[in-house]
Each structure stands twice: as structure tokens, then as C-alpha cells.
C-alpha positions as CSV (number, residue, x, y, z in Angstrom):
1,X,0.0,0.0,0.0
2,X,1.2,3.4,-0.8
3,X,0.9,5.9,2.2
4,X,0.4,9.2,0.9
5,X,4.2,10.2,2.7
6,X,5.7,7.9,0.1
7,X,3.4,9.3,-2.9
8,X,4.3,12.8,-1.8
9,X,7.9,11.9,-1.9
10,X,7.4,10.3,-5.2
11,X,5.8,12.8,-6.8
12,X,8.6,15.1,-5.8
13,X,11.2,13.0,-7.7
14,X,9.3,12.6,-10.5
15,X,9.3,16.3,-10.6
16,X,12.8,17.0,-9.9
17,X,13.4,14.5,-12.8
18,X,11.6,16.4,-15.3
19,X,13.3,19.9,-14.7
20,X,16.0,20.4,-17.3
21,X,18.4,21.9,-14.9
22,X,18.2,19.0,-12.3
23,X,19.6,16.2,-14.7
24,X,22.9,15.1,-14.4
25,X,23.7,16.2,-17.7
26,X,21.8,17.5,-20.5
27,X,23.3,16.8,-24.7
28,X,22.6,19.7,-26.8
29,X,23.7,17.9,-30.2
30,X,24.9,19.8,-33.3
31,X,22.8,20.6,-36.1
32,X,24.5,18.5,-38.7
33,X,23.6,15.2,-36.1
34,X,26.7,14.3,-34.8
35,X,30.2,16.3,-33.7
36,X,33.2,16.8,-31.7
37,X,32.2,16.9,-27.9
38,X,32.4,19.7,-25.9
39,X,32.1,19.3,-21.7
40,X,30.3,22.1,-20.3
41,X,30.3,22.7,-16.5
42,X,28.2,25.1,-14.9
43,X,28.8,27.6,-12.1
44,X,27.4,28.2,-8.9
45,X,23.9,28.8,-10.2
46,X,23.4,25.6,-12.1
47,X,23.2,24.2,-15.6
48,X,20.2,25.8,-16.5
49,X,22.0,29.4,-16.6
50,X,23.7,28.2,-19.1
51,X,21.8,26.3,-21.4
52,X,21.4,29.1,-24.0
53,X,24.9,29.4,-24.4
54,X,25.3,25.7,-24.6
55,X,23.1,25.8,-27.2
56,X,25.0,28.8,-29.2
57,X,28.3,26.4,-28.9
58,X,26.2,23.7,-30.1
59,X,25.2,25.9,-33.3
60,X,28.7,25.6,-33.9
61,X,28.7,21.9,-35.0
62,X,30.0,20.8,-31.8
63,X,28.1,17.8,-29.2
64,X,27.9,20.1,-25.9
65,X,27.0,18.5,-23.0
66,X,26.0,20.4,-20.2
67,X,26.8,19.4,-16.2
68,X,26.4,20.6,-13.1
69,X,29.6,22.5,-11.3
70,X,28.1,22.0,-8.0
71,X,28.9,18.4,-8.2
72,X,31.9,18.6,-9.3
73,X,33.1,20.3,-6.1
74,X,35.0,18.8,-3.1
75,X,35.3,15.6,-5.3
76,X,39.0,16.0,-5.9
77,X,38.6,15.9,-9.8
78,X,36.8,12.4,-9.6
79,X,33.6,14.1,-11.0
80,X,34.9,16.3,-13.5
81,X,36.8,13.0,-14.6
82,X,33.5,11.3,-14.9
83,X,31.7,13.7,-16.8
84,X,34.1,14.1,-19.3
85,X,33.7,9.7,-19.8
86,X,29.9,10.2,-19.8
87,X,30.2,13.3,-22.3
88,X,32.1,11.2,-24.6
89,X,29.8,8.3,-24.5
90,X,26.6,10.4,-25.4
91,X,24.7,9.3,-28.5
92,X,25.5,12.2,-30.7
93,X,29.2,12.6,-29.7
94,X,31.9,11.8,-32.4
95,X,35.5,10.1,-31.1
96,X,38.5,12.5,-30.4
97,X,39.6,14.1,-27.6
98,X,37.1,16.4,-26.4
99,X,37.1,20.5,-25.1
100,X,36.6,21.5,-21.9
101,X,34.0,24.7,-21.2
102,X,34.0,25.5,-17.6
103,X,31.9,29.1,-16.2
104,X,33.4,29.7,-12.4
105,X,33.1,27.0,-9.9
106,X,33.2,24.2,-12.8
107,X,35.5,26.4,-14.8
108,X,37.8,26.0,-11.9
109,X,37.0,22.5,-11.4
110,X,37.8,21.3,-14.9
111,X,40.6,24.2,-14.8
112,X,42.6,22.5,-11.6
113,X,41.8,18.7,-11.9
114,X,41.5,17.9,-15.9
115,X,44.1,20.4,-17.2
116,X,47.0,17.6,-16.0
117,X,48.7,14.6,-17.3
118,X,45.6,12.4,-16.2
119,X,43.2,13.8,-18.6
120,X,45.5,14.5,-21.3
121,X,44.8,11.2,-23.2
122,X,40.9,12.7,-23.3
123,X,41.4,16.3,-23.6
124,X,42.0,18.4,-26.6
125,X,42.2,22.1,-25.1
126,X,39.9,23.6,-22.2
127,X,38.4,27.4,-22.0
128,X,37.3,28.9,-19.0
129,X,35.2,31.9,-18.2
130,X,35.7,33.8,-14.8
131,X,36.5,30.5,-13.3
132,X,36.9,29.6,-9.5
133,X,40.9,29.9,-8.6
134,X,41.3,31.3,-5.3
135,X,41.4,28.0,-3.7
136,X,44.7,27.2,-6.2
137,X,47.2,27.8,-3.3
138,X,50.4,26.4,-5.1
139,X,50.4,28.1,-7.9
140,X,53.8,26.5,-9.2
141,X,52.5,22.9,-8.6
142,X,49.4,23.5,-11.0
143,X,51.9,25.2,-13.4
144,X,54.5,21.9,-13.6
145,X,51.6,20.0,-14.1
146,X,49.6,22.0,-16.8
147,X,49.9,19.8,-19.9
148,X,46.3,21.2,-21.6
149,X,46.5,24.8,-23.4
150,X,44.7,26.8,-21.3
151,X,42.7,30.3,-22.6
152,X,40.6,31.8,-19.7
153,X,38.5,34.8,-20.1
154,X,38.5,37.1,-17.2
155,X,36.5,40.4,-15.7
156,X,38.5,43.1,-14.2
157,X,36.0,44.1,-12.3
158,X,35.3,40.7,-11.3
159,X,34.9,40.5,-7.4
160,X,32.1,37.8,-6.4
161,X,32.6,36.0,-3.3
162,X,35.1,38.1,-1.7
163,X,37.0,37.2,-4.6
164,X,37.0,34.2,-5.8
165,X,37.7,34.3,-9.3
166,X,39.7,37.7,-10.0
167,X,41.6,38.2,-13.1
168,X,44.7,39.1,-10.5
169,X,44.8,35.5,-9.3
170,X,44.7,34.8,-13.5
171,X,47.4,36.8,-14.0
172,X,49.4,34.9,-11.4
173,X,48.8,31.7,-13.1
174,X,49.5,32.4,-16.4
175,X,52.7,34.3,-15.3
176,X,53.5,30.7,-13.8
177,X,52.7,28.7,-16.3
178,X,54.6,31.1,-19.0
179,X,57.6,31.0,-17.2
180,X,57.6,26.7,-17.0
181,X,56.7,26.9,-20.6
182,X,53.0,25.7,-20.2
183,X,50.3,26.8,-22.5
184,X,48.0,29.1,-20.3
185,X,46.0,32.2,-22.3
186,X,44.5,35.0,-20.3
187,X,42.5,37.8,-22.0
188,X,41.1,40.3,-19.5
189,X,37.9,42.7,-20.0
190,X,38.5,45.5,-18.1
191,X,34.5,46.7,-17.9
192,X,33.4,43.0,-17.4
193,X,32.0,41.7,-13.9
194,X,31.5,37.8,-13.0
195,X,28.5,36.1,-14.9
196,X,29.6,38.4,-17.8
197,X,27.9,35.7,-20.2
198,X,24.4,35.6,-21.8
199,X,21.7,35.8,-19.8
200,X,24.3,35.9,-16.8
201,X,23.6,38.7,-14.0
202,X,26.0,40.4,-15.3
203,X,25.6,40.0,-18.9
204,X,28.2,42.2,-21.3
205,X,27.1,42.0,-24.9
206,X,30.7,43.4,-26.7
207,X,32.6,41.1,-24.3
208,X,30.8,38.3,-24.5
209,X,30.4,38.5,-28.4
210,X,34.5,38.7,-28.4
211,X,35.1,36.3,-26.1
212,X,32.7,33.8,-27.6
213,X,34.0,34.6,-31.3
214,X,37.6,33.5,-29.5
215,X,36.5,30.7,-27.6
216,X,34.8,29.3,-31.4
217,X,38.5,29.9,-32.7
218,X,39.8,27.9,-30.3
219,X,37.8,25.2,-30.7
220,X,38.1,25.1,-34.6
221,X,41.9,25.1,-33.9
222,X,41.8,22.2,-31.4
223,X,38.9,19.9,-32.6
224,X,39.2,20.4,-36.2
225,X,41.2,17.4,-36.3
């Protein structure tokens, strides 16, 4: 017999279920059917903030799939790990190595854990906008291990969560990096805040369009073949 505790509580999961931005991941597939895979990993505020630019990527001719950031945290890279396996699985994903595109906490958590040695067999090149990196305390370990090019699009004015994810902190790991001879990318927009992405809080259009318009180079460059 079903008490009406364990309907309520069913009826909630089935809810939860059918909301895009509570799945574990979400394919946004490319209009020709099948392409290169791109990992998408959300910030703070969850997949469904970025499902319209998943779907501009997408437009590309790239297989985007779109995960959750959140989980990816305090997991010591095993999630991101396992997202990029599931990514590559997906039904309209072609083989290759695949990009990484990370927004803030998950930019950070792909940035940190699936930049190194270990996820070079599956990773082609990664791109990451305003992503987490205060919590990168060794700055010279992450930059002997860096073995992905790196770009990372920053906001100068970027100072969300007592600063969590300033271009400063960028600066400092690129420097790094450059001098071990690793391939790291920083371009800074001075006027641009965190969430500086479409439909983001703080949403610049000219920044976004160029560093969207780079971020499509770079992946023609790196998944082209």
C-alpha cells in the first residue's frame, strides 16, 4: 500500500526529474547530427543558466554537453573525470579528444583537476570563463603540471565572493605557467563583472560576443582534427 508520505515523496522526484536543470547532464547535439564533444560545466547557479549558451556552442557543430559545477566540487577531480567519460559516450558525440568549457566553480574544477597529465589522453584544449581559482594555493604545482593549453576569459572588475575568481589571481597563473613553458591564455575585460555571459547577471554583450568569437576559434583550432 502506498501511504500518501511515500506518494508525496514520489511525486517530488518525478518532478525533480523532469526539470532540465536538475539532470545530471543535459546533450545539446549539433545541427548536422553528430560532432566533436564539448564538456560544459556550470557555475554556482546551475546548468540551466547556461543552457542558452550551450546551445549557441552547439550551433557551432559541436556535441555540448552540459553538467552541473556543483557536483563537481570537493570531489578531488573524480567528477569532472566522470563527466568528461559520460560526455564522450553520449549518443550524438563523435570520437576524439574532447574541449573542456568551464563558467566559475566548474571552470575552476575542470581548470585544476583535468588540465594535467591524467586527462590528457581525453582532452583536446579547455576554455574557461571567470572560473573559481582562489582555492589554487600552489600556484607552481598547477603550473609543472599544466599539460592542456589553457585560454581563460576574465573580468576586471570581477569580485564575487570576496573574490574568488579575480583576473589578478589569473594573472598569477598564467605568469607561472609562461615561465615553466605551459600553454595558459588569459585575455582580461577591463568593464566586465562575473557572470559576464548571456543571460548571466551580469551580462556584457561586446565582451561576451568577443570572447565567444575566440572561444569558437579555439575550438576550430583544437577539434578540427
Amino acid at each position: 500500500m502506498i501511504t500518501a508520505s511515500r506518494l508525496a515523496v514520489w511525486i517530488g522526484l518525478t518532478v525533480l526529474l523532469c526539470v532540465p536543470g536538475a539532470r545530471s547532464q543535459e546533450e545539446f547535439p549539433p545541427p548536422q547530427g553528430k560532432g566533436r564533444v564539448v564538456v560544459l560545466a556550470s557555475g554556482m547557479s546551475g546548468p540551466s543558466h547556461y543552457r542558452e549558451v550551450a546551445g549557441e556552442i552547439a550551433k557551432l557543430g559541436y556535441d555540448v554537453v552540459l553538467f552541473d559545477g556543483n557536483a563537481e566540487e570537493n570531489t578531488r577531480g573524480v567528477k569532472v573525470r566522470a563527466d568528461i567519460q559520460a560526455a564522450m559516450g553520449m549518443p550524438h558525440a563523435m570520437p576524439g579528444k574532447v574541449a573542456l568549457v568551464g563558467f566559475s566553480l566548474g571552470g575552476g574544477e575542470q581548470m585544476f583537476w583535468a588540465t594535467g597529465p591524467m586527462s590528457a589522453e581525453n582532452v583536446a584544449v579547455g576554455v574557461f570563463w571567470y572560473p573559481a581559482n582562489a582555492f589554487i594555493k600552489d600556484v607552481s604545482g598547477y603550473a609543472g603540471r599544466l599539460t592542456v593549453p589553457v585560454f581563460v576569459f576574465a573580468g576586471g572588475k570581477d569580485h564575487f565572493r570576496n573574490g574568488c575568481c579575480t583576473a589578478d589571481k589569473d594573472k598569477e597563473l598564467q605568469d607561472t605557467s609562461k615561465t615553466a613553458g605551459k600553454p595558459y591564455e588569459l585575455t582580461v575585460y577591463p568593464d566586465a563583472d562575473h557572470d559576464f555571459v548571456k543571460g548571466g547577471d551580469h551580462y556584457n554583450d561586446k565582451d561576451y560576443a568577443d570572447a565567444f568569437m575566440h572561444m569558437a576559434d579555439v575550438l576550430k583550432m583544437y577539434l578540427s582534427n
